[in-house]
PyMOL CGO cylinders between C-alpha atoms (Angstrom):
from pymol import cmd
from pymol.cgo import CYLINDER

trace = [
    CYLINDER, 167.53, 1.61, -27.65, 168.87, -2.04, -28.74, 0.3, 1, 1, 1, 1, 1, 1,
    CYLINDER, 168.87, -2.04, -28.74, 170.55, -3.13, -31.57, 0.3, 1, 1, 1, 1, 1, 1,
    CYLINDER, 170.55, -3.13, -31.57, 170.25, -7.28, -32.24, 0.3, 1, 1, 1, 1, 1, 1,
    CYLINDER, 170.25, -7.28, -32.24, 172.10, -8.53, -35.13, 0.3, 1, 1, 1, 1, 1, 1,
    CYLINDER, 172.10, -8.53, -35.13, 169.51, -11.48, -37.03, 0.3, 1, 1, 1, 1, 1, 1,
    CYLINDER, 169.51, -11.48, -37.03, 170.97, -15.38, -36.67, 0.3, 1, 1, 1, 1, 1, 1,
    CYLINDER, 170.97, -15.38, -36.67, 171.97, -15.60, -40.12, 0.3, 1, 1, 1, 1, 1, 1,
    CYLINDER, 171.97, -15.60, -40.12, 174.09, -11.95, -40.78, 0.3, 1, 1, 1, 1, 1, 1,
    CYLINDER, 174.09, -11.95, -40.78, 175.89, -13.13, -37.40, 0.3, 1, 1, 1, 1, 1, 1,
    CYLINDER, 175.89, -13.13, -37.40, 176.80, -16.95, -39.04, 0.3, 1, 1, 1, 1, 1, 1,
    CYLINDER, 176.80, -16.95, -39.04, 177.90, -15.21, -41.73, 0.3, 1, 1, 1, 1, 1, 1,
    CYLINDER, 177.90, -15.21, -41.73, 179.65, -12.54, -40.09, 0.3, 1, 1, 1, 1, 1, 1,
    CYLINDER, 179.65, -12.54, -40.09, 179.96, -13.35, -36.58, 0.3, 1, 1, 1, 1, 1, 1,
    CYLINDER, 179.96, -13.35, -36.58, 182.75, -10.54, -35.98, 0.3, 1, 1, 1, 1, 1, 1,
    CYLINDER, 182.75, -10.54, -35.98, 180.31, -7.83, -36.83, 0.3, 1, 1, 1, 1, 1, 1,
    CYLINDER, 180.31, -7.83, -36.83, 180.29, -5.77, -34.19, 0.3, 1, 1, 1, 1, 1, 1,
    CYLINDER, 180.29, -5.77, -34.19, 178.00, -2.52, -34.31, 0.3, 1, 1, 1, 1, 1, 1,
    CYLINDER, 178.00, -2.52, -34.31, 177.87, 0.39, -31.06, 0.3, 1, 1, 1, 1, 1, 1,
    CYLINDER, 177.87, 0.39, -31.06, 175.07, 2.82, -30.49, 0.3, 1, 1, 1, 1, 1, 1,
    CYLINDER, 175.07, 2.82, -30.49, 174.33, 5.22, -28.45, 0.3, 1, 1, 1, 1, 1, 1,
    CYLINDER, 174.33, 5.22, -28.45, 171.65, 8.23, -27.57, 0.3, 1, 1, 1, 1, 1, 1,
    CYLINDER, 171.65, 8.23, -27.57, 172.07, 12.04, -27.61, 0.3, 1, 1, 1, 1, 1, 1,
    CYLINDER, 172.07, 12.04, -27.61, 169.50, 13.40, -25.61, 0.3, 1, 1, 1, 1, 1, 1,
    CYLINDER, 169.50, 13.40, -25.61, 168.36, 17.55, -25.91, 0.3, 1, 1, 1, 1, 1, 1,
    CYLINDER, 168.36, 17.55, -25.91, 170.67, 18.32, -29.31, 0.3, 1, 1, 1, 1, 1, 1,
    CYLINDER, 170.67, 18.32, -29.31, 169.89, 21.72, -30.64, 0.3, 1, 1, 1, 1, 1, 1,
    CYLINDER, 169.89, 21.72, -30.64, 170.67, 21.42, -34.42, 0.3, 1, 1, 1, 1, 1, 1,
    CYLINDER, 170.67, 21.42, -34.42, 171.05, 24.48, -36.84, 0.3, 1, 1, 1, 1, 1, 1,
    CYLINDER, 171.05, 24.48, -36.84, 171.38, 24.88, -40.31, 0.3, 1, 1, 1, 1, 1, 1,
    CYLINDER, 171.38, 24.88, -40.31, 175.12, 26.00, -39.75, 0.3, 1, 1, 1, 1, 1, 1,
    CYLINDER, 175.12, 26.00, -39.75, 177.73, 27.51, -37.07, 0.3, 1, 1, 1, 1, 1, 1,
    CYLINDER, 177.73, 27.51, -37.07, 180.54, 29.39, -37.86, 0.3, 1, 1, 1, 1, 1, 1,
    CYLINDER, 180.54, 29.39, -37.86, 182.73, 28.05, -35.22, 0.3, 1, 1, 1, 1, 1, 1,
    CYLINDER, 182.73, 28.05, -35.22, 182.00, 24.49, -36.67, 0.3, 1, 1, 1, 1, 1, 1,
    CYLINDER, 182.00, 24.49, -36.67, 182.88, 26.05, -39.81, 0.3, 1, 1, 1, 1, 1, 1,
    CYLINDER, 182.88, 26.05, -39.81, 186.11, 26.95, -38.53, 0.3, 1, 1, 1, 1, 1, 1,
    CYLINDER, 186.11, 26.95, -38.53, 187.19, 23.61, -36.82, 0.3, 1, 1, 1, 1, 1, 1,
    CYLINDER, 187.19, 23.61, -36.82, 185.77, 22.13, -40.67, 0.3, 1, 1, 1, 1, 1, 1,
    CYLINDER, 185.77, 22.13, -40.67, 189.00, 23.96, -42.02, 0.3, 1, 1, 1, 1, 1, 1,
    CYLINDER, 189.00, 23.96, -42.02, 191.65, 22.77, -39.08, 0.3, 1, 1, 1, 1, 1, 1,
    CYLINDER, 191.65, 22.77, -39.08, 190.04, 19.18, -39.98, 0.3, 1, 1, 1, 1, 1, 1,
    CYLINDER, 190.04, 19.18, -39.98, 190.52, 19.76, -43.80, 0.3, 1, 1, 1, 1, 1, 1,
    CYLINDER, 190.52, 19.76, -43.80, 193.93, 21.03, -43.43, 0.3, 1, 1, 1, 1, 1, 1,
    CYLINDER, 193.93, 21.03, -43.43, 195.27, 17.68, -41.19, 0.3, 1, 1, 1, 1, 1, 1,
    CYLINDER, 195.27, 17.68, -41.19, 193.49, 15.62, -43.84, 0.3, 1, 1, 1, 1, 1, 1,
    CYLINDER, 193.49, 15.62, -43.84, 194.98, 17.23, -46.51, 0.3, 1, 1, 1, 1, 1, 1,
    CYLINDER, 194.98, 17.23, -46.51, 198.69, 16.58, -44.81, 0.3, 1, 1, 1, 1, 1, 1,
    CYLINDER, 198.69, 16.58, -44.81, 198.22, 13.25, -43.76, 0.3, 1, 1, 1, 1, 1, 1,
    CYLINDER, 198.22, 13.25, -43.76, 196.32, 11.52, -46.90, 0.3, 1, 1, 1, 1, 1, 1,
    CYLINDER, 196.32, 11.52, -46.90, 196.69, 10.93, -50.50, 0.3, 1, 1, 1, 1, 1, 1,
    CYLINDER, 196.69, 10.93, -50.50, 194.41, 9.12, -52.96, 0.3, 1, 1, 1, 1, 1, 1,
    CYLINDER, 194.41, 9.12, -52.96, 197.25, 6.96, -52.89, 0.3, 1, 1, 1, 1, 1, 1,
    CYLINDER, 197.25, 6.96, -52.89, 197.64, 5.99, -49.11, 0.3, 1, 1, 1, 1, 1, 1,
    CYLINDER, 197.64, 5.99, -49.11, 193.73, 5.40, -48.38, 0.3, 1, 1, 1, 1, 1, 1,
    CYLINDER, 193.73, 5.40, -48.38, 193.90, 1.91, -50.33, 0.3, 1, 1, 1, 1, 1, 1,
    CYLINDER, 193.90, 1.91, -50.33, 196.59, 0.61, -47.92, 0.3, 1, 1, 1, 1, 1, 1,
    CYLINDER, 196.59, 0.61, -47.92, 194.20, 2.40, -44.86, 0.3, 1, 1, 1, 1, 1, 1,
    CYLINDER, 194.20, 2.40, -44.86, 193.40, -0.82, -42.70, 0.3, 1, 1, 1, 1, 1, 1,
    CYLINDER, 193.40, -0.82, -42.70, 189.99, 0.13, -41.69, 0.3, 1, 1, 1, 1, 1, 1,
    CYLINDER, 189.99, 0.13, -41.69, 188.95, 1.79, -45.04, 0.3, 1, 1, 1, 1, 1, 1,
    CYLINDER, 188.95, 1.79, -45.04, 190.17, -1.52, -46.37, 0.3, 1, 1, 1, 1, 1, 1,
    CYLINDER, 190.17, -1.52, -46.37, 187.89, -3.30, -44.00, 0.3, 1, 1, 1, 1, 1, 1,
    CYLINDER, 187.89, -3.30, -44.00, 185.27, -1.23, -45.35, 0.3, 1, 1, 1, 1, 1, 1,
    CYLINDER, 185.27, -1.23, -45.35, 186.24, -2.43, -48.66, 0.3, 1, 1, 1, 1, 1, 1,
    CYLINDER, 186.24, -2.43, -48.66, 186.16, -5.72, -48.23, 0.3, 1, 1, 1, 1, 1, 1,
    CYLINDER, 186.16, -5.72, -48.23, 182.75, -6.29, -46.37, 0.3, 1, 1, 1, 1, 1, 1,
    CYLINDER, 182.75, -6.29, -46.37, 181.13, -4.19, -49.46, 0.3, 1, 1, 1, 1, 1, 1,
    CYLINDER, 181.13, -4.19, -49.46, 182.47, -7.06, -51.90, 0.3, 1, 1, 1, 1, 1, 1,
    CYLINDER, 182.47, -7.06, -51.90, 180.73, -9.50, -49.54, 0.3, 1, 1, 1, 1, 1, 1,
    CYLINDER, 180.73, -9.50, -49.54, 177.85, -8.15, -49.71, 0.3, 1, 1, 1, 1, 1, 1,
    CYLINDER, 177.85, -8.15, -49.71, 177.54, -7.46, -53.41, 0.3, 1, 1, 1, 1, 1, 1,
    CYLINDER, 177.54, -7.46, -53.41, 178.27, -3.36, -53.28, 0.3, 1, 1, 1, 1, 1, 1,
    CYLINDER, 178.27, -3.36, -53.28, 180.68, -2.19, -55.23, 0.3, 1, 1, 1, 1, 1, 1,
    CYLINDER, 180.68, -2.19, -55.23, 182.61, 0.18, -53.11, 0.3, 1, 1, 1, 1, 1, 1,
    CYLINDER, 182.61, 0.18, -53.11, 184.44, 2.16, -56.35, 0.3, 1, 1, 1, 1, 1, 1,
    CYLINDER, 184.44, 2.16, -56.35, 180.84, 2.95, -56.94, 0.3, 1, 1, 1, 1, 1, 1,
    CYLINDER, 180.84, 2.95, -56.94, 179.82, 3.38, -53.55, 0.3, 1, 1, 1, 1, 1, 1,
    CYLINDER, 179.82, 3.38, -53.55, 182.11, 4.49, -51.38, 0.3, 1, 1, 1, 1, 1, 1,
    CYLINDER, 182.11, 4.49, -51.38, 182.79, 3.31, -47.44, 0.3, 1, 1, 1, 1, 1, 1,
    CYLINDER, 182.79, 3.31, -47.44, 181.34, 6.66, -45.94, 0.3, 1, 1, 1, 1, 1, 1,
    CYLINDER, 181.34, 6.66, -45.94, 184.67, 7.67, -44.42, 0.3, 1, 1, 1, 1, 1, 1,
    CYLINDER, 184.67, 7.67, -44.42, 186.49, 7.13, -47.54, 0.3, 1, 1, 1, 1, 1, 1,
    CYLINDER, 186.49, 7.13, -47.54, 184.23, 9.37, -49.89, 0.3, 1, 1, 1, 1, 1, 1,
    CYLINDER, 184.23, 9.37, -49.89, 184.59, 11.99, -47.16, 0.3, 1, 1, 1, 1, 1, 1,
    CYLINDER, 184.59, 11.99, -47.16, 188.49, 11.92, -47.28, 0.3, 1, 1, 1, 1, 1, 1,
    CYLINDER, 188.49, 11.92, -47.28, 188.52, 11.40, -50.88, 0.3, 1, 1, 1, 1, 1, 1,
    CYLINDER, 188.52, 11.40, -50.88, 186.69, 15.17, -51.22, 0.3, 1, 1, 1, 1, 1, 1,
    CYLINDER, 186.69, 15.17, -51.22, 188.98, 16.37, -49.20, 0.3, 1, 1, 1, 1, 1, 1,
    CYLINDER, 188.98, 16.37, -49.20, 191.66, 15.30, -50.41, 0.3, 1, 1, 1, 1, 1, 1,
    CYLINDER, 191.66, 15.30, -50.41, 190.63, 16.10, -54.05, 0.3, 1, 1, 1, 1, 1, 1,
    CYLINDER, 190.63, 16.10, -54.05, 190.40, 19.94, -53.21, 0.3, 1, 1, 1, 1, 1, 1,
    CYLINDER, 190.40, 19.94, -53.21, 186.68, 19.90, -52.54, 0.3, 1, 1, 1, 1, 1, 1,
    CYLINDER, 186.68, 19.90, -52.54, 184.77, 20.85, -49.82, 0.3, 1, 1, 1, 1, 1, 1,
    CYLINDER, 184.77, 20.85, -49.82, 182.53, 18.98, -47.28, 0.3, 1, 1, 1, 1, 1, 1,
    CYLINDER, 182.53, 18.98, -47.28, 179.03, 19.08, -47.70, 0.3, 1, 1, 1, 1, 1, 1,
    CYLINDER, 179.03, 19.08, -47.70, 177.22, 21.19, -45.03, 0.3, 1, 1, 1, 1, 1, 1,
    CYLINDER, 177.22, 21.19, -45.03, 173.92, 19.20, -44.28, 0.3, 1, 1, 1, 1, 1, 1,
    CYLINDER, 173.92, 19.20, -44.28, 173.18, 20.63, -40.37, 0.3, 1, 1, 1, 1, 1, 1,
    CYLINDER, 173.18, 20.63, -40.37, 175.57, 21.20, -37.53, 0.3, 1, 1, 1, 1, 1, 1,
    CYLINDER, 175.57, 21.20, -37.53, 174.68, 17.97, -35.61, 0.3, 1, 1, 1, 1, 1, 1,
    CYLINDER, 174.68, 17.97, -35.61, 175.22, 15.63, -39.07, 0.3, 1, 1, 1, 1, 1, 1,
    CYLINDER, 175.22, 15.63, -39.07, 178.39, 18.01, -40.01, 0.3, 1, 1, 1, 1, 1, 1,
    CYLINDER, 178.39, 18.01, -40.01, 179.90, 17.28, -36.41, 0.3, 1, 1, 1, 1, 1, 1,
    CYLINDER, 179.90, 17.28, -36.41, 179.56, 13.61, -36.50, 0.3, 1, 1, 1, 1, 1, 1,
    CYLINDER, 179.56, 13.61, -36.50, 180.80, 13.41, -40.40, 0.3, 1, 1, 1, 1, 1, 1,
    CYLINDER, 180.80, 13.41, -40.40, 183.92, 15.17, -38.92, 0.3, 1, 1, 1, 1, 1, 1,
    CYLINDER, 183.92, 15.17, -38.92, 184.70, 12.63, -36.37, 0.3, 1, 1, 1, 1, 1, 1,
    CYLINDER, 184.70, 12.63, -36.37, 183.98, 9.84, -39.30, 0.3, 1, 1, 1, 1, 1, 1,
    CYLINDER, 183.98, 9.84, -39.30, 186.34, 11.60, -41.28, 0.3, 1, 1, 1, 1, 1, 1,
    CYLINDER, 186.34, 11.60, -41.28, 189.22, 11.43, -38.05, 0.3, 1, 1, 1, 1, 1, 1,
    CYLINDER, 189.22, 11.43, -38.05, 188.43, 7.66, -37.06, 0.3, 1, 1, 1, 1, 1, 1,
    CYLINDER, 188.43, 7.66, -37.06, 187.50, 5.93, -40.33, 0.3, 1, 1, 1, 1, 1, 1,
    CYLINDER, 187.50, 5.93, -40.33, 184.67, 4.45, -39.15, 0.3, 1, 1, 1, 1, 1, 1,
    CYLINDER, 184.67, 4.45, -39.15, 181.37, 4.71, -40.47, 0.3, 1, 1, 1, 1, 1, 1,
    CYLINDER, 181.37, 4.71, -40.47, 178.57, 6.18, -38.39, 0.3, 1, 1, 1, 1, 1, 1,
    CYLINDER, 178.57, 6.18, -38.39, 174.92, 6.59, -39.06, 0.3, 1, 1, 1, 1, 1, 1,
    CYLINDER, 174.92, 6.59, -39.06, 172.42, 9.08, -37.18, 0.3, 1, 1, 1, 1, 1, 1,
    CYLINDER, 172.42, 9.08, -37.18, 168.61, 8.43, -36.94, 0.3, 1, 1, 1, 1, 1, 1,
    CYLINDER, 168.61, 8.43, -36.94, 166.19, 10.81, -35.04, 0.3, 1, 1, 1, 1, 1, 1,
    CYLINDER, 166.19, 10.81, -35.04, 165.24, 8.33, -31.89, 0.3, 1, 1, 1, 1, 1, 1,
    CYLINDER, 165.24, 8.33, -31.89, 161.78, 10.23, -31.89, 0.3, 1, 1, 1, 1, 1, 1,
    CYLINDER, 161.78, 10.23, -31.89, 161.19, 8.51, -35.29, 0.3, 1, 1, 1, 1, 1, 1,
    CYLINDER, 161.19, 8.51, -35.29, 161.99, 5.37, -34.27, 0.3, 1, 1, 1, 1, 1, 1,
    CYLINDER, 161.99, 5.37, -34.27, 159.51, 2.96, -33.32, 0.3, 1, 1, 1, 1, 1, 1,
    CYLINDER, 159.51, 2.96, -33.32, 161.00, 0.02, -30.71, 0.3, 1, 1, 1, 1, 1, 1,
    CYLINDER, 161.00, 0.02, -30.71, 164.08, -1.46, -30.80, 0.3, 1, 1, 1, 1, 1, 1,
    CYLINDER, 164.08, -1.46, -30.80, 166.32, -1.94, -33.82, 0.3, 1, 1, 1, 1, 1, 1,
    CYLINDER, 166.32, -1.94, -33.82, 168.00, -5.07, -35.85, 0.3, 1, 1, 1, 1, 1, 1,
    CYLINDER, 168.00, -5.07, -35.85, 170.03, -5.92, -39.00, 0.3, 1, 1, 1, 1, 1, 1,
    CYLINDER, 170.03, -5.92, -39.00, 168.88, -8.56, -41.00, 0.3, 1, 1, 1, 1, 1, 1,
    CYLINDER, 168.88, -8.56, -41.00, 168.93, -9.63, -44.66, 0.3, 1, 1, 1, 1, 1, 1,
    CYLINDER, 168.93, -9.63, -44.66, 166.56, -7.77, -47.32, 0.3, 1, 1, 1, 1, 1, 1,
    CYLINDER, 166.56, -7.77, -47.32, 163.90, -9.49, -48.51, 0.3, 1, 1, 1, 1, 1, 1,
    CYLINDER, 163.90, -9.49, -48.51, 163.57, -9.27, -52.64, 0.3, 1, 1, 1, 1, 1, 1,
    CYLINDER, 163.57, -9.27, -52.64, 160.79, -6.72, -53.69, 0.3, 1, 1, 1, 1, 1, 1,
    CYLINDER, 160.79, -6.72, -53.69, 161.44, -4.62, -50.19, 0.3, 1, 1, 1, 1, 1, 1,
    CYLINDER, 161.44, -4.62, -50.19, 161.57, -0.81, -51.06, 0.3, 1, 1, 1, 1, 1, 1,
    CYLINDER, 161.57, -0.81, -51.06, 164.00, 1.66, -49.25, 0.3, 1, 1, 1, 1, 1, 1,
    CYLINDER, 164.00, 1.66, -49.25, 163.84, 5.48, -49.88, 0.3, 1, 1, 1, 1, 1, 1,
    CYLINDER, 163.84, 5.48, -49.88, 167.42, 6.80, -48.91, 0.3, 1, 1, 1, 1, 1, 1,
    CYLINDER, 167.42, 6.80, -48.91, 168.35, 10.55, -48.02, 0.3, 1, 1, 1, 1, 1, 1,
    CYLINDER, 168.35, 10.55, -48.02, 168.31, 12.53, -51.25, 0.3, 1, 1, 1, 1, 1, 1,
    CYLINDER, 168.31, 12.53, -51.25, 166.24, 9.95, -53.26, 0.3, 1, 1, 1, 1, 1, 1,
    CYLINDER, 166.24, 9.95, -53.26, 164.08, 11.28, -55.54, 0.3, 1, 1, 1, 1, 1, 1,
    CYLINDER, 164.08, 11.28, -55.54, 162.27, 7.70, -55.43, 0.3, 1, 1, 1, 1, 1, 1,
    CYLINDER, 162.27, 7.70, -55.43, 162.06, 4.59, -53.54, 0.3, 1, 1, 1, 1, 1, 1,
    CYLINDER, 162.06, 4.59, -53.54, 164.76, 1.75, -55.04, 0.3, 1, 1, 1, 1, 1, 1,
    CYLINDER, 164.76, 1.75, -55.04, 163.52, -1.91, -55.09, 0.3, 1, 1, 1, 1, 1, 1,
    CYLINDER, 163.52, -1.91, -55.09, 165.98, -4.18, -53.39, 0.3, 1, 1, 1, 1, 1, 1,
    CYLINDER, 165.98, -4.18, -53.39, 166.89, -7.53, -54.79, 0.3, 1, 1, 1, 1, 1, 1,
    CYLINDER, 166.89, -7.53, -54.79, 167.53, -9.46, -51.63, 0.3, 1, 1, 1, 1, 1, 1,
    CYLINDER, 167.53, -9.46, -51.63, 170.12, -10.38, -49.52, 0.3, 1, 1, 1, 1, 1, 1,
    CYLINDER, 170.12, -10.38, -49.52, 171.46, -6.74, -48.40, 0.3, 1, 1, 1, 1, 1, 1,
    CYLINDER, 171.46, -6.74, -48.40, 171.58, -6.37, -45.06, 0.3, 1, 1, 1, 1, 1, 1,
    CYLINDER, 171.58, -6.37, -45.06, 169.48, -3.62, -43.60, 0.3, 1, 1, 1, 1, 1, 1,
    CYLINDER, 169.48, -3.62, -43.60, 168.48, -1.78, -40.53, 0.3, 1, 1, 1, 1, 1, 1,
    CYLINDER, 168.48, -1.78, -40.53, 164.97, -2.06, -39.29, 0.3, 1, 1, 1, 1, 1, 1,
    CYLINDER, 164.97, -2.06, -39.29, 162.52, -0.57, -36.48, 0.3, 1, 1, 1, 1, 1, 1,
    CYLINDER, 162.52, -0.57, -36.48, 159.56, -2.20, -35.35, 0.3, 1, 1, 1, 1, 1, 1,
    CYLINDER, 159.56, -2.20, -35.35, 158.13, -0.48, -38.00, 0.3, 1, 1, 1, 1, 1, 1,
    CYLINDER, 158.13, -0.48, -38.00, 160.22, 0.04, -40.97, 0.3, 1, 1, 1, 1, 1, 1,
    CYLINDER, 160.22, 0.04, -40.97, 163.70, -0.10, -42.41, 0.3, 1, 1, 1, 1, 1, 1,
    CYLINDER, 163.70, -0.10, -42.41, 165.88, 2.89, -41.76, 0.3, 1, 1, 1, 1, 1, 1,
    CYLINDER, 165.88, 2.89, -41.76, 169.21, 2.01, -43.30, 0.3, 1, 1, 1, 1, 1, 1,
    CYLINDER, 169.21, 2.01, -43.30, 171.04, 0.00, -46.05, 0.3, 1, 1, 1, 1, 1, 1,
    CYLINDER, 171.04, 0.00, -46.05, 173.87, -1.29, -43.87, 0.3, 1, 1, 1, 1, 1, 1,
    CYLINDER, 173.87, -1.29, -43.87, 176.58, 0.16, -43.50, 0.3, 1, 1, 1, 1, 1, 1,
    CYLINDER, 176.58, 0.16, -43.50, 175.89, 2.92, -46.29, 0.3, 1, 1, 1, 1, 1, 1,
    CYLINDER, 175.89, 2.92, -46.29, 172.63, 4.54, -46.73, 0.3, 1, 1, 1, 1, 1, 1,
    CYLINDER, 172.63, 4.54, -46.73, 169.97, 6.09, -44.08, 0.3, 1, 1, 1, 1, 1, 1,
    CYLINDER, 169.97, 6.09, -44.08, 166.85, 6.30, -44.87, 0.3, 1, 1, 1, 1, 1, 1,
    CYLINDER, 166.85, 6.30, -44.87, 164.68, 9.69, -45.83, 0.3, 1, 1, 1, 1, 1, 1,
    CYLINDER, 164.68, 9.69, -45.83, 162.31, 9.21, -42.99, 0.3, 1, 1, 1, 1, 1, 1,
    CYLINDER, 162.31, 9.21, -42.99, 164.58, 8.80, -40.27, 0.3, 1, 1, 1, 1, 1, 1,
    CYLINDER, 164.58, 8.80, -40.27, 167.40, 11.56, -40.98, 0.3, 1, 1, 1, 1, 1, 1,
    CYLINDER, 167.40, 11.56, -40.98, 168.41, 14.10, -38.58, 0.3, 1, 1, 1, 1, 1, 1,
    CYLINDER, 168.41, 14.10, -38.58, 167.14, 17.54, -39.03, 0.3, 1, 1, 1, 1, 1, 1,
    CYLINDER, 167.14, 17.54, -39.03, 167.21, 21.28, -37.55, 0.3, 1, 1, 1, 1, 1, 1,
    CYLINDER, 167.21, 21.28, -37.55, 164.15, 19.95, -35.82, 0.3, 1, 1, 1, 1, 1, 1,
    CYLINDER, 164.15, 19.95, -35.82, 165.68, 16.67, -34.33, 0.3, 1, 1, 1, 1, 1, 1,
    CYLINDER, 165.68, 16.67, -34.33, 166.30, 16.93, -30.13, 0.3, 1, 1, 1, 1, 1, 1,
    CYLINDER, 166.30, 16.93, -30.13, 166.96, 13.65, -29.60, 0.3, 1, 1, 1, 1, 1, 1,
    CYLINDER, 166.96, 13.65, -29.60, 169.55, 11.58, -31.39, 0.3, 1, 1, 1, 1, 1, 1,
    CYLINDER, 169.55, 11.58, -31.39, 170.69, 7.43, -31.80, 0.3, 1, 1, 1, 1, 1, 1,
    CYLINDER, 170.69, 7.43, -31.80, 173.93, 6.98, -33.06, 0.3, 1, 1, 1, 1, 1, 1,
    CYLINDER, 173.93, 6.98, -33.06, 174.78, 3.58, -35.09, 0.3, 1, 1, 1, 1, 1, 1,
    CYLINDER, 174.78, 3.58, -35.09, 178.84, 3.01, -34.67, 0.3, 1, 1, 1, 1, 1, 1,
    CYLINDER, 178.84, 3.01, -34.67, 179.21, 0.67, -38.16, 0.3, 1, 1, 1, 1, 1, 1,
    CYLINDER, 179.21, 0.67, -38.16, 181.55, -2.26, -37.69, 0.3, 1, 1, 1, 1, 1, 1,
    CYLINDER, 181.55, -2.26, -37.69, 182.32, -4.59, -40.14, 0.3, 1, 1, 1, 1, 1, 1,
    CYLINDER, 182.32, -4.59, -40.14, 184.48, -7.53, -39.61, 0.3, 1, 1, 1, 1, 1, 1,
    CYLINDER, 184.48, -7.53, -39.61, 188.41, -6.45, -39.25, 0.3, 1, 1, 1, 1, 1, 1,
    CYLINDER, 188.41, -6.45, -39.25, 187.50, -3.49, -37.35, 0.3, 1, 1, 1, 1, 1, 1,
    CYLINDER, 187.50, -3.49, -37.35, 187.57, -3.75, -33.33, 0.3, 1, 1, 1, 1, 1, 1,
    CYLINDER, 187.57, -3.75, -33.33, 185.32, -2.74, -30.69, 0.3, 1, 1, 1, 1, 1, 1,
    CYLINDER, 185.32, -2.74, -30.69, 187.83, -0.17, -29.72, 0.3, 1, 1, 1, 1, 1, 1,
    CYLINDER, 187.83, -0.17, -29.72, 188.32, 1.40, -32.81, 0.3, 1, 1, 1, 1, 1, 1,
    CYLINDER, 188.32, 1.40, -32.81, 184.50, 1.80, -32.48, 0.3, 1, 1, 1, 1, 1, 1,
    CYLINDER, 184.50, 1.80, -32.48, 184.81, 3.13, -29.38, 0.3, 1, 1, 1, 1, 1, 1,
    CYLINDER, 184.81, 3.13, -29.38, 187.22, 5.43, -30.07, 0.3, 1, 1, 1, 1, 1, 1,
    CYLINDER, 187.22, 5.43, -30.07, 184.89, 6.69, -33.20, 0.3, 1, 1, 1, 1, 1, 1,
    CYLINDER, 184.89, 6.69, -33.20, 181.31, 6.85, -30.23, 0.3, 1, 1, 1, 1, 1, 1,
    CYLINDER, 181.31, 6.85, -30.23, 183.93, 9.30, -27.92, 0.3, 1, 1, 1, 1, 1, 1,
    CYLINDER, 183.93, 9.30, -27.92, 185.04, 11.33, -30.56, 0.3, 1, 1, 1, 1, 1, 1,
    CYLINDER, 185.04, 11.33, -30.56, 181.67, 11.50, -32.10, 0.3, 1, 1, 1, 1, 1, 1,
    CYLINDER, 181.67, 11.50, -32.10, 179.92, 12.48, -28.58, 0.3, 1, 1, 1, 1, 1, 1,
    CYLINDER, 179.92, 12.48, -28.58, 182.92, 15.12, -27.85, 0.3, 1, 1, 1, 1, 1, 1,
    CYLINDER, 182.92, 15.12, -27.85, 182.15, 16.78, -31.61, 0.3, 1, 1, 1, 1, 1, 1,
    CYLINDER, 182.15, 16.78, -31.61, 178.44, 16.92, -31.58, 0.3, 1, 1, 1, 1, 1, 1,
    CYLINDER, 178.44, 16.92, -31.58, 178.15, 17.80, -27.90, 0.3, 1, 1, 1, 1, 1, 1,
    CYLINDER, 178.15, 17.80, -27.90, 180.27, 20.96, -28.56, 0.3, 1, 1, 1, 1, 1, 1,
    CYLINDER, 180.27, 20.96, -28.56, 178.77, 22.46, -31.56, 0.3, 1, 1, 1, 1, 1, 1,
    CYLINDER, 178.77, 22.46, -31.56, 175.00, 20.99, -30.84, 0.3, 1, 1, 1, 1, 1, 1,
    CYLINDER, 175.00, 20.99, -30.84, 174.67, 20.26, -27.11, 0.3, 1, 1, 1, 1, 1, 1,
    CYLINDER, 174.67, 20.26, -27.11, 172.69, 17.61, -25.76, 0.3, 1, 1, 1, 1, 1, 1,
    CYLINDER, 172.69, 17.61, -25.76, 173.96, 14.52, -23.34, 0.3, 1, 1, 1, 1, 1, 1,
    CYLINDER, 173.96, 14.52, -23.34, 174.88, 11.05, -24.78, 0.3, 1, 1, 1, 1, 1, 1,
    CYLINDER, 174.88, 11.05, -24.78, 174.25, 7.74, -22.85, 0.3, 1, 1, 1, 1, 1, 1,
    CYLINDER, 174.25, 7.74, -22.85, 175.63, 4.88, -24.32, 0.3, 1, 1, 1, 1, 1, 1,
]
cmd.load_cgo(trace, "trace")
């Protein structure tokens, strides 16, 4: 499945880069204890190699940053995925525990610093593209207890059907991954500072994570 970035995001951003790639066969569950487990190994390195301090000076968390700004999101109020992850760790409190296949990927966010966003591919319709919001577009996000009305100009992630993501922040309801997902697509969420083989790095690590605790076989 296809990713094309619309004419006017790339002018504007024309190092955007973004890297997907499908899990085929995933058996998700509610929980696993040996994820659990590797959770705490994760939590402990995190916990020794970051302060509240140090992730301002992080250059890909500072990428992060920065695109937000650009594109009117306040990231003090919403956090670069990756960053709000550390940040709870770091702060003494736990991870969430969504499902094994989401907790897995989160984990390998959490190592690389990149952002990544999971859709079920068997509720995706056709290919997908970023483009800019049009004002008066609604978008009902995971854990929304209502549809928010967008004011134009945020870039977004569409099927041929609907939109399934705020980029680089915010999946939609419809779309997430659940204990009865089997087949997976994986969006790898570059912004401009960040390379294509930190994003790389951030697929592999991804693909190693989730194929151990869920299963399935990625082609990218």
């Amino acid at each position: 499945m296809a990713l094309s970035i619309d004419s006017e995001v790339k002018a504007r951003f024309p190092d955007l880069q973004v890297l997907t790639s499908l899990i085929k066969n995933v058996s998700v569950k509610g929980a696993d204890p040996q994820l659990e487990a590797f959770k705490v190994e994760i939590i402990r390195e995190i916990r020794n190699s970051h302060n509240i301090e140090s992730l301002k000076d992080e250059p890909v968390l500072r990428a992060y940053r920065g695109f937000f700004w650009k594109i009117k999101v306040d990231p003090t109020k919403n956090r670069p995925a990756a960053e709000a992850l550390i940040r709870r760790i770091v702060g003494g409190n736990p991870l969430p525990r969504i499902n094994t296949l989401v907790d897995a990927y989160n984990l390998a966010s959490i190592k690389k610093n990149v952002a990544i966003a999971a859709f079920d591919a068997d509720k995706l319709r056709g290919n997908l593209r970023m483009s800019y919001a049009v004002k008066g577009e609604t978008f009902l996000g995971i854990g929304m207890d209502k549809p928010i009305l967008l004011q134009g100009g945020e870039i977004i992630t569409s099927d041929d059907e609907k939109m399934v993501a705020i980029y680089p922040y915010r999946d939609a309801e419809e779309s997430k991954v659940t204990e009865a997902t089997r087949n997976v697509l994986l969006l790898f969420c570059g912004v401009p500072g960040i390379s294509s083989d930190k994003l790389y790095e951030a697929m592999m690590m991804a693909h190693e994570f989730i194929t151990r605790f869920c299963g399935g076989t990625p082609k990218t």
